[in-house]
C-alpha positions, 0 to 999 in steps of 0.5 A, spaced: 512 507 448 505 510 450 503 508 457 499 502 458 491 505 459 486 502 464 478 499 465 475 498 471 473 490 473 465 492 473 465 495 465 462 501 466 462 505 459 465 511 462 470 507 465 474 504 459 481 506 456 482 511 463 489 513 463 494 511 468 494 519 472 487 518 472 486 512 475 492 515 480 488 520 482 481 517 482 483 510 485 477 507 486 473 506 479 466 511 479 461 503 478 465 501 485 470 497 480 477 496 481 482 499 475 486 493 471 491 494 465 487 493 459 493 490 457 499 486 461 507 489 458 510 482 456 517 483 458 524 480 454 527 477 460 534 479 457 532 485 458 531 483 464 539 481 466 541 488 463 537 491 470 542 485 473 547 491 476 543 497 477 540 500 483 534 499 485 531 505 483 534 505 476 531 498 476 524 500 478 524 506 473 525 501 467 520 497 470 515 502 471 516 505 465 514 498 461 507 501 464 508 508 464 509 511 457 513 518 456 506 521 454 504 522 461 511 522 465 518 523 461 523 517 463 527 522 467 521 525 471 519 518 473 527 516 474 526 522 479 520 520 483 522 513 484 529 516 486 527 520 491 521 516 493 527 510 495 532 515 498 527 515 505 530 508 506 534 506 511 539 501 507 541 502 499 538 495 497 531 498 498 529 491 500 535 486 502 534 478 500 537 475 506 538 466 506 535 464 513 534 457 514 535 454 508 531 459 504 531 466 502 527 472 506 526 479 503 525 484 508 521 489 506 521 492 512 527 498 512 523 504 509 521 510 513 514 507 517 518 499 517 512 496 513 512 493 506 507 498 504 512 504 504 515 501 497 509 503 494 506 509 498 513 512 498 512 513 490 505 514 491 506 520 494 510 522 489 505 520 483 500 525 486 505 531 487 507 531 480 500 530 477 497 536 482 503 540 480 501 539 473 494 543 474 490 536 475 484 536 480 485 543 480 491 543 484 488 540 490 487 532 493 483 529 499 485 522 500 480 518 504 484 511 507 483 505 511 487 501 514 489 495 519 495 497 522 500 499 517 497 503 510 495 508 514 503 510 518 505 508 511 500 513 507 502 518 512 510 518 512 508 519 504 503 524 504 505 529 510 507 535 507 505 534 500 502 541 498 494 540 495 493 533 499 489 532 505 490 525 508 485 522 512 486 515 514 481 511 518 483 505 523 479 500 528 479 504 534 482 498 539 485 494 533 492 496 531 497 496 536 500 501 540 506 503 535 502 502 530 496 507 532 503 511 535 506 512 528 500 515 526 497 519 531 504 523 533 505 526 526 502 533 526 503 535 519 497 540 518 496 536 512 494 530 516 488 528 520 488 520 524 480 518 524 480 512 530 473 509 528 468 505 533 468 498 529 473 493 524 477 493 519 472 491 514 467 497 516 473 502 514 473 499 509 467 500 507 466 506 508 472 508 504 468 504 499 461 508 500 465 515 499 467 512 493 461 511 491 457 517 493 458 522 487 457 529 490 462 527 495 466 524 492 467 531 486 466 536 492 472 534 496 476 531 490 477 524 493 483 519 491 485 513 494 492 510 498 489 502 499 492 498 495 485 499 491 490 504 487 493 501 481 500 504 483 500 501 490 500 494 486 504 496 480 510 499 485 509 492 488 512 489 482 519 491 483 522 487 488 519 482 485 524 482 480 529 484 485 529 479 488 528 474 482 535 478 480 538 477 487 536 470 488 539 468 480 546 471 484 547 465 486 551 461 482 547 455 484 541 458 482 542 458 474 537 464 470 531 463 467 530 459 475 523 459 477 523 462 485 517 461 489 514 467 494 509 465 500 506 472 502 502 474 508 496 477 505 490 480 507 487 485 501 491 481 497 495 486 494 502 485 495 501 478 492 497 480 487 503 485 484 506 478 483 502 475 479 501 480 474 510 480 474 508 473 473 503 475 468 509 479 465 514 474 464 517 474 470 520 466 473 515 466 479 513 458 480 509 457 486 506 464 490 503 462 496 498 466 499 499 465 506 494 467 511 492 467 519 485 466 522 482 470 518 482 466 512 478 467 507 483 467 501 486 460 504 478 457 503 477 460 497 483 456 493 483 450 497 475 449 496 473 454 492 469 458 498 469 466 498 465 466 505 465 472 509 465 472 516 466 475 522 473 478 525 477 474 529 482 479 533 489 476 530 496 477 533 497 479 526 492 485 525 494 487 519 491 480 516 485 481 520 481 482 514 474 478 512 474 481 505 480 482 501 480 488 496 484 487 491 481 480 491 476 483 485 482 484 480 484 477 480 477 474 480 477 478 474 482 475 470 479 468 472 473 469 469 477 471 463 475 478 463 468 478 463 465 485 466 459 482 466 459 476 470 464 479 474 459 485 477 454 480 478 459 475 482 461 481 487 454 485 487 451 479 490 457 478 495 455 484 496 449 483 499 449 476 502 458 475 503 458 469 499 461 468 492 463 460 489 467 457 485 467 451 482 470 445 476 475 448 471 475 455 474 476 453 482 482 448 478 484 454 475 485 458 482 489 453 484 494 453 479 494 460 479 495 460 487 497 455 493 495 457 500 496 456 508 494 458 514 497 459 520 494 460 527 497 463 533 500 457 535 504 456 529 506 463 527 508 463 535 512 457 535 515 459 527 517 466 531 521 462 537 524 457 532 527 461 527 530 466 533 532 459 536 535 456 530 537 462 526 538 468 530 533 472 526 527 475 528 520 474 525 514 479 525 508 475 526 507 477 519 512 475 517 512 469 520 506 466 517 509 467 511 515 463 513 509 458 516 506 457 509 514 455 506 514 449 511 507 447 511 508 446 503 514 443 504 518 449 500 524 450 504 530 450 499 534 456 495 528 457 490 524 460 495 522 467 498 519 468 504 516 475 504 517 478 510 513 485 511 514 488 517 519 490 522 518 485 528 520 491 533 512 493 530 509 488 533 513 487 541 507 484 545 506 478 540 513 477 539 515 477 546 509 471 547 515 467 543 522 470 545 520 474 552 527 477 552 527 482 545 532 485 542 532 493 542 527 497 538 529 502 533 530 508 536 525 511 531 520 507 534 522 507 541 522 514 540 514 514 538 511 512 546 514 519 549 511 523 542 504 527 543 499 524 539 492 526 536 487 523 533 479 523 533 474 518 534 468 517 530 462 513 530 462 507 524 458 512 519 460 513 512 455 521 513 459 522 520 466 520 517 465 526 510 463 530 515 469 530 518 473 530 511 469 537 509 470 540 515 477 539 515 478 541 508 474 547 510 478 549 515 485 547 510 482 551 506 480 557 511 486 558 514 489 558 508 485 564 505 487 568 513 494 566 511 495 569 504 491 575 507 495 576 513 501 575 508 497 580 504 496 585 509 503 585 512 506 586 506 501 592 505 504 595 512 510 594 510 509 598 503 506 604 508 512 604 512 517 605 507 511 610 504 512 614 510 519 613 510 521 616 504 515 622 505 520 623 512 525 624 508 523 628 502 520 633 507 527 633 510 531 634 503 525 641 503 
């Protein structure tokens, strides 16, 4: 079966039926669109309880290749990436489903960064180096990334090392917590470069975006993307979907063909989006819930129709302090059954005054599309406090949300899934404002505080931020040439040696 091709959500000509290795490398389409499937693998779901027993990876690998055809990765090259991509988790079920309270938790957490983000970088990064190792993009790969707290250590644990990629990632100096920040600054691969930005979130994020943009930056240094932008993040983020629809369905009482309902922490929108397009594909998803904190644009979005940028408020929950949602396009694409045209205008209007409004047919379609809650610092708080009370188990303030969202929507019962998407061990000032007495951190992460760190800050400038991705490069590729030449010229010394020798020798033998 060939592999599932792709378009950007914006239309352009030159942006149309685009391979999956070229929306890999790229990203980010070349109109400032985003890459959807042209068209949605329909899946057998008998198919599906034949995966009912394989490993996580095995299932993944028959997953993925629904969207990735042996014309571009044989089956087992992809069963190779995947496997190894998996191999850095700390537990052999990848992403554990565990029944708390009366429903059910899927812990996305026990990757190498702790966060749900390593499912998909993990596999990302193996992507990029098989299609490098190919000859594409000359070998080489600047990923220019922005994150809010755990893409960027995520992104990091999957690229550091990889021959021909640079990767640069921008964080809102101030906005991250400390482990967070430390996770990232205390890797000293030369490879990877850590850019604390003097503003928010959003203004990372446009500036990833403006480089995009930017043609003669963009082809200079060879730009790809890790932000859930990248088609493959999104589509990584399908497997434990079915994962968990398979180990949710394990329960006797839970017949096959069951709809489970998911509620997800969301800020770029990707983590839940990856499970509409499972949906999409035939999956049995009932209700996904999109659950959000103070920043609530999605939760005014699918409740009154209002896509109404606005300032950031400071979260205990900075990985959702998110006033625009990335991923959000692709979905608003679909909603408007794929109209290119009408979906450019929408966003460049957006664009210039951050408001974008649906109404009638189309905002009664979101809604059953999507649900959604919110949940401020008081009640993620006390849904912390609860659930270690209750039940023994802790809560990121992430995950918390999602949880709150189960409660508020009265969907605590077996059929439901709280994703749960980061380790609270992350996140031990907000945590302990709800259980002062913490458990013991992960000695992976409490090792970090005692770790040298490197980072540079810069100026909230998109010219300031390529200037520093060009002159890393530069010295990359630099050091590299004085490397090959010292390698040279010692083997050249070497050479003259064993010359010397071997005149020593004959003028002895004469």
């Amino acid at each position: 079966m060939p592999s599932t091709t792709y378009s950007s959500t914006r239309g352009s000509p030159s942006q149309k039926s685009i391979s999956f290795s070229k929306v890999v490398m790229s990203g980010l389409a070349h109109d400032r669109g985003l890459f959807v499937p042209d068209e949605i693998p329909k899946i057998d779901m008998t198919e599906v309880e034949t995966w009912r027993n394989l490993s996580y990876a095995d299932m993944s690998t028959e997953l993925l290749s629904k969207y990735i055809g042996s014309d571009e990765i044989p089956l087992s090259d992809l069963r190779s990436i995947v496997t190894i991509a998996l191999s850095s988790f700390r537990v052999p079920e990848v992403t554990p489903v565990v029944k708390v309270g009366g429903h059910y938790v899927l812990e996305l957490f026990h990757g190498p960064t702790f966060a749900f983000k390593d499912v998909a970088l993990q596999m990302l990064g193996g992507f990029f180096e098989y299609f490098l190792k190919k000859g594409m993009n000359g070998g080489r790969l600047a990923v220019l990334g922005a994150t809010s707290g755990d893409t960027g250590s995520a992104a990091i644990a999957g690229l550091r090392g990889k021959e021909g990629v640079d990767c640069v990632i921008l964080y809102p100096k101030g906005r991250v917590s400390e482990i967070q920040e430390r996770q990232m600054t205390t890797i000293m691969d030369p490879n990877i470069h850590c850019v604390a930005v003097e503003g928010t979130f959003d203004d990372c994020q446009d500036i990833v975006k403006a480089s995009f943009g930017d043609k003669e930056f963009r082809e200079e240094v060879k730009l790809g993307a890790v932000n859930s932008i990248n088609w493959a993040r999104v589509l990584a983020q399908q497997t434990y979907y079915f994962w968990t629809y398979l180990r949710v369905t394990d329960d006797p009482s839970v017949p096959p063909g069951s709809l489970i309902n998911f509620a997800v922490p969301t800020g770029n929108f990707g983590d839940i989006l990856a499970g509409y397009y499972a949906k999409r594909m035939g999956l049995p998803v009932g209700e996904l819930t999109v659950a959000t904190n103070e920043n609530d644009i999605l939760h005014r979005f699918f409740t009154k129709g209002e896509y109404h940028r606005r300032n950031i408020n400071k979260s205990i929950s900075p990985s959702m302090d998110i006033c625009v949602s990335s991923n959000f396009e692709r979905y608003l694409y679909h909603l408007l059954e794929e109209d290119a045209g009408e979906l450019k205008n929408l966003m460049t209007a957006f664009e210039d005054t951050g408001r974008l409004t649906i109404t009638g047919a189309r905002l009664k379609k979101a809604k059953q599309d999507f649900s959604s809650a919110r949940a401020d610092t008081e009640e993620t708080l006390a849904v912390i406090k609860q659930y270690h009370a209750e039940h023994n188990y802790m809560l990121c303030p992430h995950s918390a949300v999602g949880v709150s969202a189960l409660i508020q929507n009265n969907s605590v019962d077996n059929l439901s899934v709280a994703l749960a998407t980061a380790h609270e061990a992350k996140f031990p000032a907000a945590v302990s404002m709800a259980v002062p007495d913490l458990p013991t951190p992960p000695p992976q992460l409490a090792k970090l505080f005692s770790m040298k760190t490197r980072s540079q800050t810069c100026a909230c400038d998109a010219k300031a931020v390529q200037d520093f991705v060009k002159m890393r490069i530069a010295e990359r590729v630099n050091g590299g040439k004085k490397k090959d030449l010292g390698s040279k010229l010692g083997a050249l010394a070497v050479a003259v040696g064993v010359l010397a020798v071997l005149a020593v020798v004959l003028t002895r033998k004469h």
